[in-house]
C-alpha positions as CSV (number, residue, x, y, z in Angstrom):
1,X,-3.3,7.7,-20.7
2,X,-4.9,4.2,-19.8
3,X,-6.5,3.9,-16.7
4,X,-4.3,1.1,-15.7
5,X,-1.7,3.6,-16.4
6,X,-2.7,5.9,-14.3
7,X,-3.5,3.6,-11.6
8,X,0.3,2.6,-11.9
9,X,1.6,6.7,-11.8
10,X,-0.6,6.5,-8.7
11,X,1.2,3.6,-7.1
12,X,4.5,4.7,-8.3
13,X,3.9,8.4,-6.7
14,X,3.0,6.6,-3.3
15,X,5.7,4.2,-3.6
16,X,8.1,7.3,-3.4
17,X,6.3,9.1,-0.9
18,X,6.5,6.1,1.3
19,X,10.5,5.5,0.7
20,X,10.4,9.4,2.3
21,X,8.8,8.6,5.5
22,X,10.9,5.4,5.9
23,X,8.4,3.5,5.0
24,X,7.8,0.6,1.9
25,X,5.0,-0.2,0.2
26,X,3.7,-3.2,-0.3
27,X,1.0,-5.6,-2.0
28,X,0.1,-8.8,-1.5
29,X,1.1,-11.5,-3.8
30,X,-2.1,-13.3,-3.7
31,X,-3.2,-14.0,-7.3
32,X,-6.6,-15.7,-6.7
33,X,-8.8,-12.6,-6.7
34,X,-11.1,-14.0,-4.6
35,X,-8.4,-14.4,-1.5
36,X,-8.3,-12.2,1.3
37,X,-5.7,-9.4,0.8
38,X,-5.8,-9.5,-3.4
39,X,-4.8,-6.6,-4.8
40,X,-4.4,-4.9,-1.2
41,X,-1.5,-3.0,0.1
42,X,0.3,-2.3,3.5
43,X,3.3,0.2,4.5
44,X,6.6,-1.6,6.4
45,X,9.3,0.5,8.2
46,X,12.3,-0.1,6.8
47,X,14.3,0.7,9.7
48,X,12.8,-2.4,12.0
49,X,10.7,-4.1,9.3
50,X,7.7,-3.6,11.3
51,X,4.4,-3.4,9.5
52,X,2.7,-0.3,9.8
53,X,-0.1,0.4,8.0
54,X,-2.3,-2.6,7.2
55,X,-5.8,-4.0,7.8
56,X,-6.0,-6.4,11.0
57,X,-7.5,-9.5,9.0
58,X,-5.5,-9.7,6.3
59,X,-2.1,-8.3,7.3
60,X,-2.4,-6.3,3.5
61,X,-6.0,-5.2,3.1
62,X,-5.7,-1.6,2.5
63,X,-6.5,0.1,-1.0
64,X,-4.6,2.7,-2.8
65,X,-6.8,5.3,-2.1
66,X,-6.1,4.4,1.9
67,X,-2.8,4.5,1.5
68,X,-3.0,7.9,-0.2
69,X,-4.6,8.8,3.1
70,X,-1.9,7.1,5.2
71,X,1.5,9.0,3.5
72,X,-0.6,12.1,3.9
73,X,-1.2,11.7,7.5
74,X,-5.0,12.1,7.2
75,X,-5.6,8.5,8.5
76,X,-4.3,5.5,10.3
């Protein structure tokens, strides 16, 4: 398996894990990779549509690995 593929079984597996805990994930649309929040990801309740997991400057800004770390409750 391609790295790119596994990147995507990773996002897929914390897409899931999110849906669990009421949350969504999601990543910025930017498509200049030089913008802010490229290729970034935050996590939205879906019950109030507040965002929960994100970094302050860029309202995405967090990588997968972080996020990994979010769903798992080992950071926040």
């Amino acid at each position: 398996m391609s790295d790119d593929q596994q990147y995507k079984v990773r996002e897929n597996r914390a897409r899931r894990a999110a849906r669990r805990q009421g949350l969504r994930l999601e990543k910025s649309r930017a498509r200049d990779p030089r913008a802010l929040g490229y290729g970034t990801y935050r996590l939205v309740n879906t019950i109030n549509n507040t965002v929960e997991a994100h970094d302050h400057t860029s309202g995405y800004g967090l990588s997968l690995d972080e996020i990994e770390q979010v769903l798992a409750g080992e950071a926040q």
